[in-house]
C-alpha positions as CSV (number, residue, x, y, z in Angstrom):
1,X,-273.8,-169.8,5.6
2,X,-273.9,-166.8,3.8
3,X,-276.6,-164.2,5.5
4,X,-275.7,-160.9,3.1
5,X,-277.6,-161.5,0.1
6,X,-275.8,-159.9,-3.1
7,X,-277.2,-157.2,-5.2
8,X,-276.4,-155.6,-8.4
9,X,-277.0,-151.8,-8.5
10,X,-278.5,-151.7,-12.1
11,X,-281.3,-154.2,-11.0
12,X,-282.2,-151.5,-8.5
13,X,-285.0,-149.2,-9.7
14,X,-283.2,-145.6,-10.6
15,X,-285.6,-143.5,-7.7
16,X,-283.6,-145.9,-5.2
17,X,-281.3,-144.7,-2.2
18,X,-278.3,-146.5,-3.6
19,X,-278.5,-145.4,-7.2
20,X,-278.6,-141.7,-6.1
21,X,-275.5,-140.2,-6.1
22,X,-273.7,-140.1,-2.3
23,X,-272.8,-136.0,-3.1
24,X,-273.7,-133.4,-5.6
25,X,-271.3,-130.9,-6.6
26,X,-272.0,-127.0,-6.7
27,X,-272.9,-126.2,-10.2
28,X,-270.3,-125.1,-12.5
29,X,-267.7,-126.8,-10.0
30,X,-265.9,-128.9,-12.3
31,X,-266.2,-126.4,-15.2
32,X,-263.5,-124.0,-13.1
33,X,-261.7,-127.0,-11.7
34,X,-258.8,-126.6,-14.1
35,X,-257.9,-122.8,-13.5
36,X,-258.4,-122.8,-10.1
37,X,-255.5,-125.4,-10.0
38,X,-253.0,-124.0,-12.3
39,X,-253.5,-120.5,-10.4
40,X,-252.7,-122.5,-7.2
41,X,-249.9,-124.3,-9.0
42,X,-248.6,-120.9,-10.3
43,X,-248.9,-119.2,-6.6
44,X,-246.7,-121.9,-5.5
45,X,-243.8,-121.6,-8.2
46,X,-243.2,-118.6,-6.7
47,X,-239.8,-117.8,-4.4
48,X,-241.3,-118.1,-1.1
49,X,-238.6,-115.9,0.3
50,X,-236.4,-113.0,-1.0
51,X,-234.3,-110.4,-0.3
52,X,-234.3,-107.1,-1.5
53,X,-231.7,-104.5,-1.1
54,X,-233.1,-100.9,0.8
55,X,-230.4,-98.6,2.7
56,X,-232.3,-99.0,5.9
57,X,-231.6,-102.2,6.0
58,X,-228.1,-101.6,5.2
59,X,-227.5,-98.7,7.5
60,X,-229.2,-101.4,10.4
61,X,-227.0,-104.3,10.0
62,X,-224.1,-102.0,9.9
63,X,-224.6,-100.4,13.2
64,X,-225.8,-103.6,14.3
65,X,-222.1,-105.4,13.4
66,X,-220.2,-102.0,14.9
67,X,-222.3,-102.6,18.4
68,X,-221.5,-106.5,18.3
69,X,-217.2,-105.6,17.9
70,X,-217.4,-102.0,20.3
71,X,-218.8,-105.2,22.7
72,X,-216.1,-107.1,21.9
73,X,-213.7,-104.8,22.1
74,X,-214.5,-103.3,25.3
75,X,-215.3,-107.1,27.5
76,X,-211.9,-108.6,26.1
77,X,-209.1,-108.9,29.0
78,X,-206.4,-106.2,28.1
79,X,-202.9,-108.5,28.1
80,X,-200.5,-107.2,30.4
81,X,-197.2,-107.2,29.2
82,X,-194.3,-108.2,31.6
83,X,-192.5,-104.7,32.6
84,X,-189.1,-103.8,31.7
85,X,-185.9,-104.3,34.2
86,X,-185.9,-100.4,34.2
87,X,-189.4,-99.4,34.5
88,X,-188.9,-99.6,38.6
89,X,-185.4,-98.3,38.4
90,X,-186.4,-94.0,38.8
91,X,-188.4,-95.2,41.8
92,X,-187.9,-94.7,45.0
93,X,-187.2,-97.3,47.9
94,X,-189.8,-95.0,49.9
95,X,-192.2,-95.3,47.0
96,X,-192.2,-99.2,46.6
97,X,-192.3,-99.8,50.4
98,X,-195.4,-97.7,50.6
99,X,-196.9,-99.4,47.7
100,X,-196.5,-102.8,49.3
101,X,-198.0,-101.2,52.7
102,X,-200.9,-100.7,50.4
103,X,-201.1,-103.5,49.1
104,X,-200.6,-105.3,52.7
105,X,-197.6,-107.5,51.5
106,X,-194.6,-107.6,53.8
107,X,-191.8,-106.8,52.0
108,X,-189.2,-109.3,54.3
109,X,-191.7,-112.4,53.6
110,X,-191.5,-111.4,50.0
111,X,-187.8,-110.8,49.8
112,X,-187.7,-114.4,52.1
113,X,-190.1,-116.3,49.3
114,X,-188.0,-114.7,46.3
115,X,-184.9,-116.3,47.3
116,X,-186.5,-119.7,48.3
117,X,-188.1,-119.9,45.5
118,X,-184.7,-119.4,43.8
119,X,-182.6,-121.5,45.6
120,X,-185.9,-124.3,45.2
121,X,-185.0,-124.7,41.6
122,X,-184.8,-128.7,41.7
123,X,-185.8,-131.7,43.7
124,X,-182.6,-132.3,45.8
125,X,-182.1,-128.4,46.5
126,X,-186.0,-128.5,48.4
127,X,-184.8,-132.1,50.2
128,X,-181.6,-129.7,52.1
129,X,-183.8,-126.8,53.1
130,X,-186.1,-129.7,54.5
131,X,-183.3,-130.9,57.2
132,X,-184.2,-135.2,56.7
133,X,-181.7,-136.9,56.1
134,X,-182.1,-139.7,53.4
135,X,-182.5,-142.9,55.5
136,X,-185.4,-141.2,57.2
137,X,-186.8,-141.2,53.8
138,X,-186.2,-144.4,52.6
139,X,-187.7,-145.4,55.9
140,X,-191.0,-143.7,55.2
141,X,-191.4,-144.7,51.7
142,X,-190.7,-148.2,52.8
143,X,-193.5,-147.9,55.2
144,X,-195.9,-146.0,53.1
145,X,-195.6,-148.9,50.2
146,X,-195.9,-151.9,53.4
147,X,-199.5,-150.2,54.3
148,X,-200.3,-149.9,50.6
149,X,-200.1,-153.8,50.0
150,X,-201.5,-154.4,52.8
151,X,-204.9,-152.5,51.6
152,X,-204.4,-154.2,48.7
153,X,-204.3,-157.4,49.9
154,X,-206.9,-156.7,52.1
């Protein structure tokens, strides 16, 4: 059953709790309503950002840019350019075996890895200067893929 027992307002005597109004509004509220909300409306129709010109400004970001590439300029690697055949020619013999002293580089292992990397210049030159002979090769590769299928088949 139905325990709410329906009411209409108007049947309700005006001095009742439920007739009055649930808020009042400050006098004159509604009367300023309108301009209130076109100068709100008008605020916002605005640019909300611009930019205006000033030499300040100017002068900053220019010496701002100039710092950023001196930076730049300065913590780039400088490119070192392969020297010419005849930049070491006017020295001395004296002069490059003390540099290489300096440098704690001895000259014979240098002269020694020159010419092996020379004479190294494809596979079957580095297989001579190795001293096995082919079968002893063929003989390790052979075992090397036998151990391989065998972990494979493993």
């Amino acid at each position: 059953m139905n325990d709410k027992n329906p009411f209409r307002l108007d049947e309700l005597p005006p001095e009742h709790p439920l007739r009055q109004p649930p808020f009042a509004a400050p006098d004159g509220y509604f009367d300023s309503l309108p301009s209130r909300v076109q100068a709100r409306v008008a605020q916002r129709s605005r640019p909300a950002f611009s930019i205006s010109w000033s030499w300040q400004r100017t002068a900053a970001s220019l010496a701002g840019a100039s710092l950023i590439a001196v930076l730049i300029w300065q913590t780039l690697p400088q490119r070192q350019e392969a020297l010419p055949n005849d930049a070491l020619a006017g020295l001395s013999n004296e002069t490059i075996m003390a540099y290489l002293d300096d440098q704690g580089v001895d000259p014979y292992e240098l002269a020694d890895s020159q010419q092996i990397h020379n004479a190294l210049g494809s596979d079957t030159t580095a297989i001579q200067y190795l001293n096995v002979r082919p079968a002893d090769i063929k003989q390790q590769v052979d075992e090397q893929n036998l151990t391989e299928a065998t972990d494979v088949g493993s």
